[in-house]
Backbone as a printed PyTorch tensor [residue, N CA C, xyz], in Angstrom:
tensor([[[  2.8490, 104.9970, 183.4490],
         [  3.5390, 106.0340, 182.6940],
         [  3.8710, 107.2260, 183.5910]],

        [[  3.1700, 107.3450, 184.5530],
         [  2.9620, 108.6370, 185.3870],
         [  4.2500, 108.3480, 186.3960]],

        [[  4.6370, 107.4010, 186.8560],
         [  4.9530, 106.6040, 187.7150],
         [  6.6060, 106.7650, 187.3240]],

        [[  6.5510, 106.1110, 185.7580],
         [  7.8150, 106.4280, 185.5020],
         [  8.7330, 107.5770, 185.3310]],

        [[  7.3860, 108.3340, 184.9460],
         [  7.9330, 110.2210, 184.3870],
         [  8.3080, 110.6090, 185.7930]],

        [[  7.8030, 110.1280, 186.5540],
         [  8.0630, 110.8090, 188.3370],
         [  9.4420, 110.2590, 188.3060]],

        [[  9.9150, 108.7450, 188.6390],
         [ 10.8640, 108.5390, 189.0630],
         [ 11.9010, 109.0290, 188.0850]],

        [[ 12.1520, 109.1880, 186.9790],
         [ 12.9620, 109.6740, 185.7410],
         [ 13.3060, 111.2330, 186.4100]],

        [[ 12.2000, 111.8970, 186.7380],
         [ 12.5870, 113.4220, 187.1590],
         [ 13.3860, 113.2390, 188.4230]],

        [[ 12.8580, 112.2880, 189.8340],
         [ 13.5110, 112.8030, 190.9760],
         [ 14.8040, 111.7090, 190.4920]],

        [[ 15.3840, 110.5390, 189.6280],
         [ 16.8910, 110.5920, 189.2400],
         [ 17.6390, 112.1170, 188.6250]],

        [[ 16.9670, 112.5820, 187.8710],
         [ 17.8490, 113.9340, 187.0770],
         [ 17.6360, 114.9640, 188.1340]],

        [[ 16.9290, 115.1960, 188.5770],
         [ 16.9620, 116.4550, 190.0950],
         [ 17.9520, 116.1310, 190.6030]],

        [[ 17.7850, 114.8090, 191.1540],
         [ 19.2070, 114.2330, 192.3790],
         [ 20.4430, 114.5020, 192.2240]],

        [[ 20.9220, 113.5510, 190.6450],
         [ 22.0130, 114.2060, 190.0040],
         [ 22.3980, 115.6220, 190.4100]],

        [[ 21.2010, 116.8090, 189.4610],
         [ 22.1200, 118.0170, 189.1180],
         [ 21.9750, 118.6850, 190.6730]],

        [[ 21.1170, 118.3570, 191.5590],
         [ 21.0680, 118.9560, 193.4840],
         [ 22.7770, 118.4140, 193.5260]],

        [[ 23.2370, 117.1470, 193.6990],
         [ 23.9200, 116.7470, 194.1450],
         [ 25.5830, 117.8170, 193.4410]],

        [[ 25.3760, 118.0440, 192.4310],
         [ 26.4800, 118.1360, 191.7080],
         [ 26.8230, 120.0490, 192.4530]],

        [[ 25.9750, 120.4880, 193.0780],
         [ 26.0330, 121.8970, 193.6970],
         [ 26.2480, 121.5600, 195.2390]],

        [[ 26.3100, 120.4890, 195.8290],
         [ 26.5610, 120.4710, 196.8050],
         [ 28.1800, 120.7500, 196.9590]],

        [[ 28.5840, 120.9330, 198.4330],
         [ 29.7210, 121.3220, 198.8350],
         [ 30.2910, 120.7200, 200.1800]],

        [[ 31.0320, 120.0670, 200.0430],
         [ 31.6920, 118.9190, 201.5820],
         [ 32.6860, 119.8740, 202.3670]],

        [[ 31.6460, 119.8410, 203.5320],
         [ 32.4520, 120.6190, 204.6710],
         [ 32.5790, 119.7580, 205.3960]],

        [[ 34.4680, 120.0290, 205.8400],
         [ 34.5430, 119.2020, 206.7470],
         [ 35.5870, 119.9900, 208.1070]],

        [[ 35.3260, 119.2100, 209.2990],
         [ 35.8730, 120.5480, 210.7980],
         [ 37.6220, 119.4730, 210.6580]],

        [[ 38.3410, 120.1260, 210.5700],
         [ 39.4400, 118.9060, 210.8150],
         [ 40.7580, 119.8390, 211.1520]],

        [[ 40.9300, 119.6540, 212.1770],
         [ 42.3000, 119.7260, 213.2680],
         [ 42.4390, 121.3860, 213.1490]],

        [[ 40.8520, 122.0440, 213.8350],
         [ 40.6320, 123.4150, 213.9080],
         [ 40.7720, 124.0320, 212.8800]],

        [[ 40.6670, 123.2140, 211.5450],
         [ 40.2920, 124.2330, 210.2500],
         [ 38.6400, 123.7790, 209.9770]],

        [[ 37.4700, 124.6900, 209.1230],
         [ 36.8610, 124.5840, 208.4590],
         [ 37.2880, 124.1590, 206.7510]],

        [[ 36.7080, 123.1220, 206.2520],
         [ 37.2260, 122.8050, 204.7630],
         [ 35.9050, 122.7970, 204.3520]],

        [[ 35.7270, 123.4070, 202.8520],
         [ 34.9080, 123.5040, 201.8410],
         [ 35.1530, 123.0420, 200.8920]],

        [[ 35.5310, 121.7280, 200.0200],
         [ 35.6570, 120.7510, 199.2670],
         [ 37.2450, 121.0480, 198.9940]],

        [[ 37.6830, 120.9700, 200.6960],
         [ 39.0740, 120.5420, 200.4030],
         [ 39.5620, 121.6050, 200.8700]],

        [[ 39.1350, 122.7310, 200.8070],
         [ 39.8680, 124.1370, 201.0010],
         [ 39.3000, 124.5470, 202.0250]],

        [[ 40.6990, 125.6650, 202.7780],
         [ 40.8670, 125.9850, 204.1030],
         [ 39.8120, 127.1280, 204.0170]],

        [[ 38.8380, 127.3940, 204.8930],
         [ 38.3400, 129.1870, 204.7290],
         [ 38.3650, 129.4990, 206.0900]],

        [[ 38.2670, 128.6030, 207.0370],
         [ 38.1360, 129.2170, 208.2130],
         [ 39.2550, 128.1630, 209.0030]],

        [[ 39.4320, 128.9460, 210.4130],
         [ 39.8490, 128.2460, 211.6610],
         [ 39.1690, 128.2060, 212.5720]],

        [[ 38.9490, 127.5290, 213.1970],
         [ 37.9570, 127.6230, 214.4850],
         [ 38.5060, 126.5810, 215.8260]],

        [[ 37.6850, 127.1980, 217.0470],
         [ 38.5700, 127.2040, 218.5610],
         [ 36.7800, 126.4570, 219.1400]],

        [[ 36.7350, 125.7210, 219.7480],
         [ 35.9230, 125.4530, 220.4890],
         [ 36.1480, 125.6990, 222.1370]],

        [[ 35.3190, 126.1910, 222.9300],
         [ 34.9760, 126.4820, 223.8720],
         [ 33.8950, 125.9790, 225.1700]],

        [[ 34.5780, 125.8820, 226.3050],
         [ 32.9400, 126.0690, 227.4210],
         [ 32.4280, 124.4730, 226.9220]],

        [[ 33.3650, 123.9010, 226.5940],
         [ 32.9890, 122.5280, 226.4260],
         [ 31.5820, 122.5460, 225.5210]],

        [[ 32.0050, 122.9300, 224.6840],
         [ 31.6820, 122.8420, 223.1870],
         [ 30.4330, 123.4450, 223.0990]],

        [[ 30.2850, 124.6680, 224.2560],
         [ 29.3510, 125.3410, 223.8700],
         [ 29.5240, 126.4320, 223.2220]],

        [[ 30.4270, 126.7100, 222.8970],
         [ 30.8300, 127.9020, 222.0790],
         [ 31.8890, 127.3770, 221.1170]],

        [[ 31.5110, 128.2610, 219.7690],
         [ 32.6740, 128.1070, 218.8360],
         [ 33.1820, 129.2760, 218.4710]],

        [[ 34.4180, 129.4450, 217.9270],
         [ 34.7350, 130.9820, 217.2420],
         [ 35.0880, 130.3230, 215.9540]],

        [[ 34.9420, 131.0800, 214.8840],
         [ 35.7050, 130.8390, 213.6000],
         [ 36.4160, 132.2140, 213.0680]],

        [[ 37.9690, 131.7130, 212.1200],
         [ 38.5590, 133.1230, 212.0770],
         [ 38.3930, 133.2750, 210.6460]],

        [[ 39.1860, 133.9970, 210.2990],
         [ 40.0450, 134.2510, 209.2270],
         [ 41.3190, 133.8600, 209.3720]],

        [[ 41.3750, 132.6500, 207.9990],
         [ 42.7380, 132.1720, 208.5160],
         [ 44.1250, 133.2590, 208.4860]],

        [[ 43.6960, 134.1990, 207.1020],
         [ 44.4410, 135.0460, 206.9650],
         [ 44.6110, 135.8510, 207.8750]],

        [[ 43.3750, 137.2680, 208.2990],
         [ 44.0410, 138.0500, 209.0510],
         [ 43.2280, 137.3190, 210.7430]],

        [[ 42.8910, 136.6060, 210.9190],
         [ 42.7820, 136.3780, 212.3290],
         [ 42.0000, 136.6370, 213.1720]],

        [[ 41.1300, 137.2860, 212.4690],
         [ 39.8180, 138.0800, 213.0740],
         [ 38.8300, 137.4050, 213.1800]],

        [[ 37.7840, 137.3850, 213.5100],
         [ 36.7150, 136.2810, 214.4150],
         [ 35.6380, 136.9140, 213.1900]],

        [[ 35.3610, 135.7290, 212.6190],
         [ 34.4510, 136.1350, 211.6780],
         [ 32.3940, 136.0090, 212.2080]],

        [[ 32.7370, 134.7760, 213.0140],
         [ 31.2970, 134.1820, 213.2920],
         [ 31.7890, 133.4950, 214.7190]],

        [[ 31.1500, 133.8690, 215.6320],
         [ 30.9060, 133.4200, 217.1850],
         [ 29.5980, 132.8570, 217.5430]],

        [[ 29.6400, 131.6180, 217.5150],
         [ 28.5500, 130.9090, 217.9050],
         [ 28.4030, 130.0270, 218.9070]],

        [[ 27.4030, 130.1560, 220.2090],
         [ 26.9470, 130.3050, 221.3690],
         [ 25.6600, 129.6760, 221.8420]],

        [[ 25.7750, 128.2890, 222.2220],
         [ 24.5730, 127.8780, 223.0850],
         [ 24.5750, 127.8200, 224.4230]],

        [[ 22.7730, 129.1280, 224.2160],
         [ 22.7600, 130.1770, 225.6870],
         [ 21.7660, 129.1110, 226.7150]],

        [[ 22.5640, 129.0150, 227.6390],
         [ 21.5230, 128.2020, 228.2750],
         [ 20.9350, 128.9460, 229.0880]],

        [[ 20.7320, 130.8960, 228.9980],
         [ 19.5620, 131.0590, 229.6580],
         [ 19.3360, 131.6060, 230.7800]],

        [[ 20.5600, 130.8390, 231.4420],
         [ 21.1680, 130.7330, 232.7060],
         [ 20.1450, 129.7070, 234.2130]],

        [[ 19.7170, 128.7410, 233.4940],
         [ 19.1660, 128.0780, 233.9370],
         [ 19.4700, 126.1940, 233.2140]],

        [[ 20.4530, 125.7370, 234.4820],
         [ 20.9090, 124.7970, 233.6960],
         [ 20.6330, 123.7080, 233.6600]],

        [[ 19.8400, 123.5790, 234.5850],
         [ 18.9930, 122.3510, 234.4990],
         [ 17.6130, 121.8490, 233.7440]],

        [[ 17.0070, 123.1810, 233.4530],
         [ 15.7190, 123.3650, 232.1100],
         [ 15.9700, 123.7770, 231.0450]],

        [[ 16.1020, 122.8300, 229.8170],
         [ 16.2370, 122.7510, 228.7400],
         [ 15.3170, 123.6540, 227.8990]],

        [[ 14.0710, 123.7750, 228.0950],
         [ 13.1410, 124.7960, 227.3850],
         [ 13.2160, 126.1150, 227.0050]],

        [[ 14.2920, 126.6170, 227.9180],
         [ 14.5380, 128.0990, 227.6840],
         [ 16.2030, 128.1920, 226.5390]],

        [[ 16.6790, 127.6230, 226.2840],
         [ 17.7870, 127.6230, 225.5890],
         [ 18.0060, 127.9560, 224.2000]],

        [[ 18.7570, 128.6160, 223.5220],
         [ 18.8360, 129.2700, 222.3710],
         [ 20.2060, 128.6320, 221.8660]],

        [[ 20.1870, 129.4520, 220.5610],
         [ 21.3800, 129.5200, 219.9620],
         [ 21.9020, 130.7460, 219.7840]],

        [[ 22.5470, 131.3730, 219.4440],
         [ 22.9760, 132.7640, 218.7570],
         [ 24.1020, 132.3150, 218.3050]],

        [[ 24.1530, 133.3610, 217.3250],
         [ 25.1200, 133.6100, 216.0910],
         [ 25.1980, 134.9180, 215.9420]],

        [[ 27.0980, 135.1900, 215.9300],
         [ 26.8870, 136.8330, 215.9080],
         [ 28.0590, 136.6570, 214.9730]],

        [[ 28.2610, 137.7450, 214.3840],
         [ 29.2220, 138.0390, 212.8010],
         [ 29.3330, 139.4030, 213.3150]],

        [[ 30.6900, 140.1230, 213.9070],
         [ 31.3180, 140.8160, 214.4640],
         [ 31.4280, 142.1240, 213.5240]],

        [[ 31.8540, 140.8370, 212.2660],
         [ 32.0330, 142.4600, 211.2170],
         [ 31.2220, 143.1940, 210.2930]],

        [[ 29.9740, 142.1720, 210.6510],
         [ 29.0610, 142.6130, 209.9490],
         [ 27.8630, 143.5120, 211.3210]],

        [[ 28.2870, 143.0100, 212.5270],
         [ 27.5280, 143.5800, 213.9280],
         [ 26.2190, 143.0110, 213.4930]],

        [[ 26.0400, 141.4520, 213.4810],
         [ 24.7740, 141.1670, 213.5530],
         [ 24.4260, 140.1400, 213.9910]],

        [[ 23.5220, 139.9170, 214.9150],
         [ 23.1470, 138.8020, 215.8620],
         [ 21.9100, 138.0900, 215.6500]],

        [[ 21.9500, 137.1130, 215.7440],
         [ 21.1880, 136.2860, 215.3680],
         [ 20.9570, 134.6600, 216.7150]],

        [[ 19.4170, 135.3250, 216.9470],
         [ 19.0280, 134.3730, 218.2430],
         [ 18.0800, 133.0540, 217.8270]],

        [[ 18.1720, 131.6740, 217.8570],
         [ 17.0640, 131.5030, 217.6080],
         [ 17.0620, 130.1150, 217.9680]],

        [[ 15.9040, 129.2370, 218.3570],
         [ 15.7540, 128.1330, 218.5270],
         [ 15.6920, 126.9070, 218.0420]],

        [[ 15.7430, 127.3120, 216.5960],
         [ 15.0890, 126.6190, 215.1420],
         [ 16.9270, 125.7630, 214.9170]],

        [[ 17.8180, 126.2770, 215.5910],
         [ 18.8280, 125.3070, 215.6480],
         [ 19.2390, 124.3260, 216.7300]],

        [[ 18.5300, 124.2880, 217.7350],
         [ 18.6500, 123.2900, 218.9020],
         [ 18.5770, 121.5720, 218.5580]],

        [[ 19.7540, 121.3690, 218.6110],
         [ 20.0470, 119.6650, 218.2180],
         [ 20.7080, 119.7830, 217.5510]],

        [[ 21.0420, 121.2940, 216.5810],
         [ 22.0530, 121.0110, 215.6580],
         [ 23.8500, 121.3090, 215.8560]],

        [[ 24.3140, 120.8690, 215.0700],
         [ 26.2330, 120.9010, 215.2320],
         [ 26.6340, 121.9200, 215.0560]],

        [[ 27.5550, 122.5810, 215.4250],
         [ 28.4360, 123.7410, 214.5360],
         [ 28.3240, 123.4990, 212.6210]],

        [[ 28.8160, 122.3250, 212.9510],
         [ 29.0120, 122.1520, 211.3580],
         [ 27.5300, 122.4140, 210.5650]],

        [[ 26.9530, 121.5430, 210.8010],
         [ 25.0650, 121.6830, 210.2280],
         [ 25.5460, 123.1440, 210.3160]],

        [[ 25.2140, 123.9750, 211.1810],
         [ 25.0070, 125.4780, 211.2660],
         [ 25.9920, 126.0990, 209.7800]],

        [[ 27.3210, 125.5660, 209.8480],
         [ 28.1390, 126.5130, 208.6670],
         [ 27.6020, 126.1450, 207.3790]],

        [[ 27.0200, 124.1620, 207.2190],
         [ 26.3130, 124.0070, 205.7760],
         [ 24.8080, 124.8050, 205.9840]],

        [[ 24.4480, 125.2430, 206.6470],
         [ 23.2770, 125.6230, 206.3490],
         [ 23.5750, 126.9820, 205.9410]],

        [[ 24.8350, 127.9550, 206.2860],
         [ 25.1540, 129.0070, 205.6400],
         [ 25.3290, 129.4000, 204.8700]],

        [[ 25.9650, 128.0130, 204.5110],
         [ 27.0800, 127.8750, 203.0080],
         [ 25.5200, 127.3900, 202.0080]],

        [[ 24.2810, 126.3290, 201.8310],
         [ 23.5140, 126.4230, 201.3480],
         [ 22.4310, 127.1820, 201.3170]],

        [[ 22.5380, 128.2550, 202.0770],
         [ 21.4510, 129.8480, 202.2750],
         [ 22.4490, 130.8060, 201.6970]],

        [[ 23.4110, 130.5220, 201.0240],
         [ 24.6530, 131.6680, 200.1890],
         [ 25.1830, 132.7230, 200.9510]],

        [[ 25.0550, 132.1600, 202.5840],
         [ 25.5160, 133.4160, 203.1830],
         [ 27.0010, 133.6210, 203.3160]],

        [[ 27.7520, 132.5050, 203.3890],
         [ 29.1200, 132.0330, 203.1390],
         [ 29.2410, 131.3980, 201.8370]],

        [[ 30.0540, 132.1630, 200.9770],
         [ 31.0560, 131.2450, 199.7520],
         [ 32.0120, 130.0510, 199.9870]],

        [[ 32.1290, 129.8480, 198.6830],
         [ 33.3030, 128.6230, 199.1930],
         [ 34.5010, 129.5600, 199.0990]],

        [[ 34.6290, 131.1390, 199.0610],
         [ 35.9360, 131.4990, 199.5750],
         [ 36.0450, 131.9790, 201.5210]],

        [[ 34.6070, 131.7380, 201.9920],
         [ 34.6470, 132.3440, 203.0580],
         [ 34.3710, 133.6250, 203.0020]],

        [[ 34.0110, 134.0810, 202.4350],
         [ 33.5210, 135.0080, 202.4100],
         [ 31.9560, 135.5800, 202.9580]],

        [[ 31.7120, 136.1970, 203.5110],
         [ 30.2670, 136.2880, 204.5020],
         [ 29.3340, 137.9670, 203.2280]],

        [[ 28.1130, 137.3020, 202.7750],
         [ 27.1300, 138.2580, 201.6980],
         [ 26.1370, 138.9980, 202.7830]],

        [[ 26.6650, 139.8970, 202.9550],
         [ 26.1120, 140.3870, 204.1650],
         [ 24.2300, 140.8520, 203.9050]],

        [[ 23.9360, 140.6680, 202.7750],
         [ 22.8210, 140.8730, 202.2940],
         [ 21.6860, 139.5460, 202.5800]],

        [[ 22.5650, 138.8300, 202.0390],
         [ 22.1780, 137.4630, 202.4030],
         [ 22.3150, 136.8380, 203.6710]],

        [[ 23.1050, 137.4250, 204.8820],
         [ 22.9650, 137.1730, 205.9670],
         [ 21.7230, 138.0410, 206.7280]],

        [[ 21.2990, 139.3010, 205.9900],
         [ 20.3100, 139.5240, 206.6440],
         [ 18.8630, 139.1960, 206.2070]],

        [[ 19.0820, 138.2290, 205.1600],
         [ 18.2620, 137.5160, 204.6460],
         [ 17.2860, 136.1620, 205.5670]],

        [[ 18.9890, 135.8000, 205.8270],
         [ 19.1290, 134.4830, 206.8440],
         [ 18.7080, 134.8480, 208.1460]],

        [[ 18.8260, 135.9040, 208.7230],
         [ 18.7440, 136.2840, 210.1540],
         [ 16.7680, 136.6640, 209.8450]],

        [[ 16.5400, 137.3690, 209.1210],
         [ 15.1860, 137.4320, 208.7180],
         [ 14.4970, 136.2370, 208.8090]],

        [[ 14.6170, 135.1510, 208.1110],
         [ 14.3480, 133.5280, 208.5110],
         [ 14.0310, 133.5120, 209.2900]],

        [[ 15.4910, 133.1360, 210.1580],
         [ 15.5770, 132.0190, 211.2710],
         [ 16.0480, 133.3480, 212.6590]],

        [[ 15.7090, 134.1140, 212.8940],
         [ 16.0950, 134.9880, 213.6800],
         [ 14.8460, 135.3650, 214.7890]],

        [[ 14.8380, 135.5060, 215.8450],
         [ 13.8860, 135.5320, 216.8140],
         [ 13.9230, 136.2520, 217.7200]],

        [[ 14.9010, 136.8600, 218.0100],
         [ 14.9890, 137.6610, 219.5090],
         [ 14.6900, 137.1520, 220.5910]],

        [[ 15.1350, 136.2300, 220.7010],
         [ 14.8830, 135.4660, 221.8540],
         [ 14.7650, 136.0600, 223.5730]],

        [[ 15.9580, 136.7740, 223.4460],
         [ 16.0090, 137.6580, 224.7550],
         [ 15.3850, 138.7780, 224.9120]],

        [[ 14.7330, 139.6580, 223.8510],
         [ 13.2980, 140.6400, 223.5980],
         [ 12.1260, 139.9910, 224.3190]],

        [[ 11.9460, 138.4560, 223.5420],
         [ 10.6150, 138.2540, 224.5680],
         [ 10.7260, 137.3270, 225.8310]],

        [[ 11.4570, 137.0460, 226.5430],
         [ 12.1720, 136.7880, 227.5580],
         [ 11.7850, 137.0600, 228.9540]],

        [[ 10.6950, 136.5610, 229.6320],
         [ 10.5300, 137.4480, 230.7810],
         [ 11.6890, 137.0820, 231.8040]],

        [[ 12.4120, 137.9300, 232.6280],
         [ 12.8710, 137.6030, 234.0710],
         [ 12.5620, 137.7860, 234.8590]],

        [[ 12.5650, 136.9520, 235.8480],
         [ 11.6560, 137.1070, 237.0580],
         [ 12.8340, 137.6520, 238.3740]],

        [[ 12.7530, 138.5210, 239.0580],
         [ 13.6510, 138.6090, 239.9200],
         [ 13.1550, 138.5100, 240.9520]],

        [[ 14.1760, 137.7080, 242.0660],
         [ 13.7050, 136.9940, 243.4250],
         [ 14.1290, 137.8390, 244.5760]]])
C-alpha cells in the first residue's frame, strides 16, 4: 500500500514539475525559450566565452567566461564567471565546471533569474550569485617569480 501511494505521488509530481518546465534551445545565434527569441548570442576564444544580447536594443545582457587562471595546462585552478553589465554584477564560481552555456541559461531561467521574456530579476540574481558565487579571485594566491 505504501509502495503504491509512493509511486502514485512521484507520477502526479512528474506530470505537474514537467508541465513548468521551459525548452531552451541555442539555434543559429539566437537563445529560444519555448520557441521564442529573448536573446542573441556570439561565441568566442573558441568557445570560451559567450556574450548574449538584447535582441532588441543590442546591449550585452550576460557575458560569460571560462577563466583559465592563466595557467593552461592545470585544470584545478579554473573558474567560471558570469557578469550582467546592467545590473554590474559578477559572479565567480566553480560549481559550474563541465557545464554548457546553455545548462548555465536553464539554470537561470529555473532559479527565476531570467523570464521567458528575457528579462533579468535583479533580486533574484543576487539571490543566485549568493548561492553559487565565490570570489574566486579574492582567495587566489599569486605567486610572483
Amino acid at each position: 500500500m505504501k509502495i503504491r501511494f509512493l509511486l502514485i505521488t512521484i507520477f502526479f509530481l512528474s506530470i505537474s514539475l514537467s508541465g513548468f518546465a521551459q525548452k531552451v534551445k541555442f539555434k543559429k545565434g539566437n537563445v529560444l525559450i519555448d520557441n521564442v527569441k529573448v536573446f542573441e548570442f556570439e561565441r568566442r576564444n573558441m568557445a570560451h566565452q559567450a556574450s548574449f544580447y538584447n535582441p532588441e536594443t543590442k546591449d550585452e545582457v550576460i557575458f560569460w567566461n571560462y577563466n583559465l587562471s592563466g595557467t593552461n595546462e592545470y585544470r584545478g585552478d579554473d573558474f567560471i564567471e558570469l557578469f550582467f553589465p546592467e545590473q554590474d554584477i559578477k559572479i565567480e564560481t566553480t560549481k559550474f565546471l563541465g557545464r554548457t552555456s546553455k545548462w548555465i541559461i536553464k539554470e537561470l531561467i529555473n532559479q527565476k533569474v531570467i523570464n521567458r521574456d528575457g528579462v533579468i530579476d535583479e533580486k533574484k540574481l543576487e539571490t543566485f550569485k549568493s548561492k553559487y558565487g565565490e570570489n574566486v579571485t579574492e582567495r587566489t594566491v599569486r605567486h610572483k617569480f
